[in-house]
C-alpha positions in Angstrom: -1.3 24.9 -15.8 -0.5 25.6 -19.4 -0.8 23.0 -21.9 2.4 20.6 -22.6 4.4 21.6 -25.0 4.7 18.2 -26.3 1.2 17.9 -26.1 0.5 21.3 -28.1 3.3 20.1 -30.9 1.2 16.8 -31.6 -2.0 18.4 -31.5 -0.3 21.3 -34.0 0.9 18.4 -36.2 -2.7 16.8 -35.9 -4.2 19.9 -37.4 -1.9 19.9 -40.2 -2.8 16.7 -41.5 -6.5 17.9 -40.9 -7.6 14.2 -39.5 -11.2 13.5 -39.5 -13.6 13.2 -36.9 -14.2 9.6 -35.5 -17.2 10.1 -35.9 -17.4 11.3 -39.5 -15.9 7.5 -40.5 -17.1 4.2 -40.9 -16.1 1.4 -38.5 -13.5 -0.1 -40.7 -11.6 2.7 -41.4 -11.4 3.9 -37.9 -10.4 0.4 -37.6 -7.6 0.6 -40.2 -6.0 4.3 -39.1 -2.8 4.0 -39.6 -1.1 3.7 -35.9 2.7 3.6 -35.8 4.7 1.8 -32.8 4.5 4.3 -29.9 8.1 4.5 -28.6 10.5 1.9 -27.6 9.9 -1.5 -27.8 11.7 -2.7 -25.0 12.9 -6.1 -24.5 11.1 -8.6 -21.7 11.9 -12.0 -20.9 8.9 -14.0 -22.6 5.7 -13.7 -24.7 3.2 -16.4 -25.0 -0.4 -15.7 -27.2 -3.1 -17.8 -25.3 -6.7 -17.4 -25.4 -8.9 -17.5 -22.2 -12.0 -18.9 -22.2 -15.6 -16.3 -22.4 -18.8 -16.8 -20.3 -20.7 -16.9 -24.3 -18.9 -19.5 -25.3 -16.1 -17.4 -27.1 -12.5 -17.3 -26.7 -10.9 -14.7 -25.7 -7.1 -13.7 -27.1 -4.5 -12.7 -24.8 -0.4 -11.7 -24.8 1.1 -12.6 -21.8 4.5 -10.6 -20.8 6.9 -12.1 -18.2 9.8 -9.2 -17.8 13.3 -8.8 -18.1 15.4 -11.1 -15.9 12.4 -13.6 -14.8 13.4 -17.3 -15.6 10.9 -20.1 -14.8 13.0 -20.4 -11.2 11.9 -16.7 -10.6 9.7 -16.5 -7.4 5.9 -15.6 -8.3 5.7 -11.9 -10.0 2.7 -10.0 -9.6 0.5 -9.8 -12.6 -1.4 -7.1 -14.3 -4.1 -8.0 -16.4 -4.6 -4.7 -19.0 -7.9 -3.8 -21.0 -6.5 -1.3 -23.7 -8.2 1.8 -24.6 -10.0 3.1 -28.0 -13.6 3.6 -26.7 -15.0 -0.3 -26.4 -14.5 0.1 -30.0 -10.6 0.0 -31.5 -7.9 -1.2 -30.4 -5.6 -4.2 -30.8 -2.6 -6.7 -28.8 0.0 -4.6 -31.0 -1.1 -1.2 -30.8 -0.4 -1.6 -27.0 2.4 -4.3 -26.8 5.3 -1.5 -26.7 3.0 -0.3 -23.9 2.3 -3.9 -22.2 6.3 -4.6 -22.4 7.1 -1.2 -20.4 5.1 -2.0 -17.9 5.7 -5.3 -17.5 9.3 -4.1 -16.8 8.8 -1.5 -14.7 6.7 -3.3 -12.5 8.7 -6.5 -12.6 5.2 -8.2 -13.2 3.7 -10.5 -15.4 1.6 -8.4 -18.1 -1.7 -9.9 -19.4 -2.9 -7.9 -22.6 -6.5 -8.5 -23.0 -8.2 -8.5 -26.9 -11.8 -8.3 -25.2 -15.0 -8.4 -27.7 -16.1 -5.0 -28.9 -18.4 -3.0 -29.9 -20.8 -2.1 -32.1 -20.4 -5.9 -33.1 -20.4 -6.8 -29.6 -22.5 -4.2 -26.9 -22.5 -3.6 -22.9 -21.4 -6.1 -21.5 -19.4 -8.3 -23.6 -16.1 -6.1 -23.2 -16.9 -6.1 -19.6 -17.4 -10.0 -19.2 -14.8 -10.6 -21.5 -11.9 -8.8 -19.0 -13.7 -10.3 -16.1 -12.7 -13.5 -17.5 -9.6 -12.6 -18.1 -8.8 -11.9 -14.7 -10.3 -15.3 -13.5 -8.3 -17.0 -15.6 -5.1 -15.4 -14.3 -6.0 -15.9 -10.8 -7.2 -19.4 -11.5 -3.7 -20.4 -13.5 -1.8 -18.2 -11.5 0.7 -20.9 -10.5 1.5 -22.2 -13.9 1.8 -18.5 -15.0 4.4 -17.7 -12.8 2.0 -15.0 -10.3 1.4 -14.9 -7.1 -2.3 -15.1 -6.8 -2.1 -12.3 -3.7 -1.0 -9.8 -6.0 -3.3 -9.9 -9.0 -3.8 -6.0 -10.7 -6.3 -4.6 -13.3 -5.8 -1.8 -15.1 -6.2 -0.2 -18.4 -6.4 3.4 -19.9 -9.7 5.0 -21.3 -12.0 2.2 -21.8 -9.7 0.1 -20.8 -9.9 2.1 -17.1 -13.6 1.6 -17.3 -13.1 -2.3 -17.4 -10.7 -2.3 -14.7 -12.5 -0.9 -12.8 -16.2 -2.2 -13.1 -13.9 -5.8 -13.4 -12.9 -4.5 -9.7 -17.0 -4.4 -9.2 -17.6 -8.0 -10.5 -15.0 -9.4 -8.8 -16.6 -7.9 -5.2 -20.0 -8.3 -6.2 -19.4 -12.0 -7.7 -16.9 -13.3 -5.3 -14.5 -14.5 -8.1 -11.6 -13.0 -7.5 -9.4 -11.4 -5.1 -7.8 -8.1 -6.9 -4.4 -6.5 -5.4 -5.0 -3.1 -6.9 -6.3 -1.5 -10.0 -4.9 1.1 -12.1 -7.7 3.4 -13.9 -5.7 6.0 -16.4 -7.7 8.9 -17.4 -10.8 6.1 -17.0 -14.0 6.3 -18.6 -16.4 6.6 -15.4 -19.7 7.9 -16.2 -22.1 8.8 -19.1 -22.5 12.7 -18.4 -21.4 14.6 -21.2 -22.1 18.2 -19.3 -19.3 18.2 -16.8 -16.7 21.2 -16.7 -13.9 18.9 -18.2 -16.1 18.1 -21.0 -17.2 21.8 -22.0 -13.4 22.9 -21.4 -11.9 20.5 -23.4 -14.8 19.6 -25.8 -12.6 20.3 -28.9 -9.2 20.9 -29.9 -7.7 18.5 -27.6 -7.6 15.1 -29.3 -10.5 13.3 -27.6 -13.7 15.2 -28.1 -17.2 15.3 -26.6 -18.6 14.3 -30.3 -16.4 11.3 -30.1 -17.2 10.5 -26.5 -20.9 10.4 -27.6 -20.5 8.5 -30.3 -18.2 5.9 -28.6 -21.3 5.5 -25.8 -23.1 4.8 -28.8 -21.4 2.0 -30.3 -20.8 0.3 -27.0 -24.3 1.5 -24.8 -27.1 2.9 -26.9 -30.0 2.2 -24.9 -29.5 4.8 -21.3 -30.4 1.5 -19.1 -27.4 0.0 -20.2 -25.5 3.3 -19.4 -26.5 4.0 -16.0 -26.1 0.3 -15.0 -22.4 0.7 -12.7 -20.7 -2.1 -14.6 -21.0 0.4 -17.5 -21.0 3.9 -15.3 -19.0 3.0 -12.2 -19.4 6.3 -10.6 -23.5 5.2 -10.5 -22.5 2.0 -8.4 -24.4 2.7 -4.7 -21.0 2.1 -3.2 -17.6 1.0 -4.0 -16.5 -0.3 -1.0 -14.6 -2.9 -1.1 -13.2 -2.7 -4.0 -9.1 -3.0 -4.2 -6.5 -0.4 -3.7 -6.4 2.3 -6.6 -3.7 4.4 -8.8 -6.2 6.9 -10.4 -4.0 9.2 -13.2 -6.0 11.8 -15.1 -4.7 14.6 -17.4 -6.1 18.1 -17.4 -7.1 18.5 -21.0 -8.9 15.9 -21.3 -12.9 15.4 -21.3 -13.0 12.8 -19.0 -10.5 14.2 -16.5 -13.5 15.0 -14.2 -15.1 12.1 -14.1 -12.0 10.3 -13.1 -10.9 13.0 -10.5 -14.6 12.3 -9.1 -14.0 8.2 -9.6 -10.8 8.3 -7.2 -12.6 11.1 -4.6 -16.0 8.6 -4.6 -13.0 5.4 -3.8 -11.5 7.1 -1.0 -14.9 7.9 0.2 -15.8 4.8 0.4 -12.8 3.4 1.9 -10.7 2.4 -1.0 -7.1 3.4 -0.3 -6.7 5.5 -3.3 -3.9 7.4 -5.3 -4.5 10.2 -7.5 -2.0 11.1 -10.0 -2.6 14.2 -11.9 -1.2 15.2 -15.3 -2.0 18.5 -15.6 -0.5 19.6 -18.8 -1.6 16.5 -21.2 -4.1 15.6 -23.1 -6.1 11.8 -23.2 -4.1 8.7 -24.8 -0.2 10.4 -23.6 0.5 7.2 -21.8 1.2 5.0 -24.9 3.4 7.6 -26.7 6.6 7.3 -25.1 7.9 8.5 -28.5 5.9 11.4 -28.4 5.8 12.3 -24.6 8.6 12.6 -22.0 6.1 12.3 -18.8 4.7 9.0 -20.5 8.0 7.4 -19.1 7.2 9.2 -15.6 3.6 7.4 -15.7 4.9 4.2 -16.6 7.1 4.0 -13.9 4.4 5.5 -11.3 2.6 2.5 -12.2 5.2 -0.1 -11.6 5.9 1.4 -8.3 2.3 0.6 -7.7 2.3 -2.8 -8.9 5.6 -3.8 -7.1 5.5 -1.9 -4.3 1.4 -2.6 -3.4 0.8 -5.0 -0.8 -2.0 -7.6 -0.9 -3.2 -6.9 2.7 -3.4 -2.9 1.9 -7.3 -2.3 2.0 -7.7 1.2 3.5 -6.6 4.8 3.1 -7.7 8.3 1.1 -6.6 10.2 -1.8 
């Protein structure tokens, strides 16, 4: 399939303004890129900043959404508890709020936006624990939040779909928490730079390989810490057991193999799993609704998910 042409008009305008490498800057001005609101900011019901309590001792921020039309007589909402993207290394609570406030409409679910520790300040696996607490917290105040604690989701895009899904891990292998589903958009999965994805679309297409290496980097430098499967889920010995999954990957992208392998290894394993596959886009369309029709089209594939996804539904294939 040919490249989007909304895709190819950003990436035209990108080479125009002849941005630099990730990798060529320091941390604070990667950091301090200018990022301007990616689409609509639509309206929901309710947004609270809280912060949730670490395993270190640290406090983690959150934004909790509650969507359009809930009222505090509203029967329990599902909730998704979202890890943003930007490589275990950027990322904020308003570069993805338009994002956190779409979806918390479309899935007529409670969003929690999670401002997990990162790296290189904070390595493998503060992020990790950080979302993991997150998700406790939710299912532990679930009642007070307005969520029904049978339909608790993770998800995120990027790094952020790396935490959902090795949260997903930690939840089965700790016993902490029951998850509903997880939605892993074009998710980090593994550590090997030589698939086909990552030759294809090594440069030229937003995220590069030279990026990909250095975020790994920041966020794992030492290769025990990389081939451990709450870093490189796709190394776990099996994920059975782990919660229904909406996998979405996009065909120009470096990591789309690794998360077309991610939702093939689920379904293996018994994970009812759906794959969603964007095959015209590039990594990071999902929170450029301004920039990308089919962004709208993923967002509400996702809230069908959410709102449609029982807590009982355990098995199934891609």
């Amino acid at each position: 399939m040919p490249l989007d042409p909304q895709a190819k008009a950003f990436l035209d305008m990108m080479r125009e303004v002849e941005m630099p490498a990730l990798e060529d800057l320091s941390l604070e001005q990667i950091r301090t890129l200018p990022t301007p609101i990616a689409g609509e900011v639509e309206a929901v019901a309710k947004t609270e900043n809280r912060t949730v309590p670490g395993i270190d001792g640290n406090e983690i921020p959150v934004r909790i959404y509650w969507p359009e039309g809930w009222s505090e007589s509203s029967e329990p909402a599902p909730a998704l508890v979202v890890f943003h993207g930007g490589g275990w290394v950027m990322g904020t609570l308003d570069l993805y709020d338009s994002l956190a406030r779409s979806l918390s409409n479309a899935g007529s679910c409670v969003v929690v936006s999670v401002d997990y520790r990162m790296a290189p300040e904070h390595r493998f696996p503060a992020a990790a624990e950080d979302s993991h607490s997150a998700a406790v917290y939710v299912a532990e105040n679930a009642e007070s939040l307005g969520v029904d604690p049978a339909r608790i989701f993770v998800g995120g895009d990027s790094a952020g779909g790396n935490l959902a899904v090795v949260v997903s891990l930690m939840a089965r292998d700790r016993g902490s928490v029951k998850l509903a589903g997880q939605v892993l958009v074009y998710p980090i999965a593994d550590c090997d730079f030589e698939t086909a994805s990552y030759v294809e679309n090594a440069e030229g297409y937003f995220l590069t390989r030279a990026s990909m290496k250095w975020f790994w980097d920041q966020y794992a430098p030492d290769p025990a810490d990389r081939k451990h499967p709450y870093a490189s889920p796709l190394k776990a010995e099996s994920l059975a057991g782990l919660p229904p999954a909406w996998v979405m990957t996009a065909g120009f992208d470096p990591l789309r193999d690794e998360g077309e392998a991610l939702a093939t290894r689920l379904a293996a394993d018994g994970v009812k799993t759906h794959l969603e596959k964007f095959d015209g886009q590039i990594h990071g369309f999902l929170r450029r609704t301004d920039l990308y029709d089919e962004a709208w089209r993923a967002i509400r594939l996702i809230g069908e998910f959410v709102s449609q996804t029982p807590s009982t539904d355990v098995a199934g294939s891609v």
